[in-house]
C-alpha positions in Angstrom: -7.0 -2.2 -9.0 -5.8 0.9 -10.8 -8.2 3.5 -12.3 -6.2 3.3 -15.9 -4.9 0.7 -17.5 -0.7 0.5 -17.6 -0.8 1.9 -21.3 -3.3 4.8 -21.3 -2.0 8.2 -22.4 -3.0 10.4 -19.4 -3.2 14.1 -18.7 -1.2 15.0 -15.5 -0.5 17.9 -13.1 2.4 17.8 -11.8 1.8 20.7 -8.8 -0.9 18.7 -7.3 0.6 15.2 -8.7 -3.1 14.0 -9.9 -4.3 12.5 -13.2 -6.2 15.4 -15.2 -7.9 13.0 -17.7 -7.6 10.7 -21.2 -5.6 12.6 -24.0 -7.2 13.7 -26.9 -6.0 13.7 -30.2 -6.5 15.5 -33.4 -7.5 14.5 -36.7 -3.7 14.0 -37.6 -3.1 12.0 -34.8 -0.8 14.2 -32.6 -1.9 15.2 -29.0 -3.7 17.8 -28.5 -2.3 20.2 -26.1 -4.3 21.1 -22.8 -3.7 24.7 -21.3 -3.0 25.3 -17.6 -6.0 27.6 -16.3 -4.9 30.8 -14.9 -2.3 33.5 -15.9 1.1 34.1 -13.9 1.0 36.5 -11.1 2.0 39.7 -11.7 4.4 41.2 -9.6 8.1 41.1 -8.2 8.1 36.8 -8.9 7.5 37.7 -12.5 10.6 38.7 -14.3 10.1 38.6 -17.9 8.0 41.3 -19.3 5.4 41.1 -22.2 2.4 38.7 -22.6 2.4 36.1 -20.0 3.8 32.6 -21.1 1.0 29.8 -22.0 1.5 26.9 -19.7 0.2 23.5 -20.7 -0.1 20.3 -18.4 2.5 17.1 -19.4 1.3 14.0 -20.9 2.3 10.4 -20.8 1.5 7.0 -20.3 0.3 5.9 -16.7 3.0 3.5 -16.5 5.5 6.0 -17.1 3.8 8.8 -15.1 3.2 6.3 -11.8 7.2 5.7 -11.7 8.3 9.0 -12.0 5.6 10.7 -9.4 5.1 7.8 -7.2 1.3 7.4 -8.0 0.5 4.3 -6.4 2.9 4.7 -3.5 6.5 3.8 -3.2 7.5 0.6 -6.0 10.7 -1.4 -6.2 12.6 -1.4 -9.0 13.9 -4.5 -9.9 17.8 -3.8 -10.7 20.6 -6.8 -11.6 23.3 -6.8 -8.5 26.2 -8.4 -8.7 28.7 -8.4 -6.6 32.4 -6.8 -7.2 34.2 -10.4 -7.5 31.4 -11.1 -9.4 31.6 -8.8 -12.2 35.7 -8.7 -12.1 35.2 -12.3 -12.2 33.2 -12.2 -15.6 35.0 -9.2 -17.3 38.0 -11.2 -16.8 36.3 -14.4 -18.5 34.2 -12.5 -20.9 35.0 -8.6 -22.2 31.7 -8.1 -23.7 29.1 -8.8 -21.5 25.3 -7.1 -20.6 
């Protein structure tokens, strides 16, 4: 069984492609942003000069998060095929179809 539910709202790092933790919220209700620790390297990397940027760790739900990063291993998606005579077959019979 998972650790979070499909519909938490989830801190993640996507470097080390881990859960951080539960999002907080503010009073208002909007998301609280939570700051990446560490500042940029200085050095030849670092092009832009002036205060180092603020980086801040994504958030979204664990559903969302597992199929774009692959959490729990590899999943299927489950995609209508049809074949080409099919689908000719049907746009021929019916212009407007899903």
């Amino acid at each position: 069984m998972p650790p979070y539910s499909d519909t938490d709202f989830l801190y993640f790092d996507t470097e080390k492609r881990s859960v951080i933790g539960p999002v907080e919220w503010t009073k208002t209700g909007t998301v609280k942003p939570l700051q990446k620790p560490g500042v940029p390297e200085e050095g030849e990397d670092r092009k832009r000069r002036g205060r180092p940027r603020k980086e801040y760790y994504i958030w979204g739900t664990y559903r969302s998060l597992k199929r774009l990063y692959n959490l729990e291993g590899k999943t299927k998606r489950e995609e209508s095929t049809q074949t080409l005579d099919e689908a000719m077959g049907r746009a021929l019979q019916e212009p407007y179809w899903n």
